[in-house]
C-alpha positions as CSV (number, residue, x, y, z in Angstrom):
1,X,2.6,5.6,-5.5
2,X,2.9,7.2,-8.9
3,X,2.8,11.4,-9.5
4,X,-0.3,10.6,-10.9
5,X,-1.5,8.7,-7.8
6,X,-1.6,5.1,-9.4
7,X,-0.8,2.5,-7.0
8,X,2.8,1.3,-8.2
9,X,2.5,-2.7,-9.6
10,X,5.7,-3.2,-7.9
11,X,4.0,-3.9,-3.8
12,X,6.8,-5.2,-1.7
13,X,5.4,-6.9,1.5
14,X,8.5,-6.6,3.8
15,X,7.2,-9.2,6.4
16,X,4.9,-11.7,5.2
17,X,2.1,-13.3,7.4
18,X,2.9,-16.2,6.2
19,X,-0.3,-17.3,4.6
20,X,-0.2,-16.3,1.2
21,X,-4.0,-15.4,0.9
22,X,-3.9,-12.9,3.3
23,X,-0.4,-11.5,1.9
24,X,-2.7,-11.4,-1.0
25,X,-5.6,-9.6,1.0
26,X,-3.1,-6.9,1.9
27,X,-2.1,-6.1,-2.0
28,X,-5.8,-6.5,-2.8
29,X,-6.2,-3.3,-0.1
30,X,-3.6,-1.3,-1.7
31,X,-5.4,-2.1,-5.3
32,X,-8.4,-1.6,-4.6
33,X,-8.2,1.8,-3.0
34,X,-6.3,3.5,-6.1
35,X,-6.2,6.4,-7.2
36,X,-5.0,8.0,-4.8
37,X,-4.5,12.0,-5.0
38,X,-1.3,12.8,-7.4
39,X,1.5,14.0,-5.8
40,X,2.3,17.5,-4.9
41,X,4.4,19.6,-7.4
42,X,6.8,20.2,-5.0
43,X,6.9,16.7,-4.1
44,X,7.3,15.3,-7.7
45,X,10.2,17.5,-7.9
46,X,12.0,16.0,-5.3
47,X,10.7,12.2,-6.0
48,X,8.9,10.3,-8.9
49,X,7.7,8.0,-6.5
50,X,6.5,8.1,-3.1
51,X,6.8,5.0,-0.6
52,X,4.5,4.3,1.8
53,X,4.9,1.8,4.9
54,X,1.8,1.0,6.8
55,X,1.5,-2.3,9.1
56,X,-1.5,-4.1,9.3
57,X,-2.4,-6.8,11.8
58,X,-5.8,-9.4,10.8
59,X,-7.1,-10.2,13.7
60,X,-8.9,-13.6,14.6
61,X,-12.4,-12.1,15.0
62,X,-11.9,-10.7,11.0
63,X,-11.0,-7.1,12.5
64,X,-8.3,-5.3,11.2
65,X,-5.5,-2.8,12.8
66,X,-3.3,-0.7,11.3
67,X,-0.2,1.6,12.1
C-alpha cells in the first residue's frame, strides 16, 4: 500500500490456488477496496510502502475465510 493509500499494482500472490480466476478474484478484492486510509506520518517515515499478508480460503459453498 502506497502513503497515500493506493493499492500498490505490484500484488504478489505467494501461494496460488491454482486456478487462475480465482487468483484473479483475490487481486480483484485488493482493487476494488482501494483507497485505503494513507499511512501514518510516523509510519511513512519509517517505510514508503506498507505490506500486507492476509490468507484467504474460497470455500465450496461460495463463502469466504480469511486470516
Amino acid at each position: 500500500m502506497s502513503r497515500i493509500g493506493q493499492a500498490n499494482c505490484r500484488l504478489i500472490i505467494n501461494r496460488s490456488s491454482e486456478h487462475q480466476i480465482i487468483d484473479d478474484a483475490a487481486t480483484n478484492i485488493v482493487k476494488l477496496a482501494a483507497p485505503f486510509a494513507p499511512l501514518s506520518i510516523n509510519l511513512q517515515k519509517k517505510r514508503g510502502v506498507l505490506v500486507v499478508t492476509r490468507t484467504w480460503q474460497f470455500l465450496n459453498e461460495g463463502a469466504l475465510r480469511m486470516r
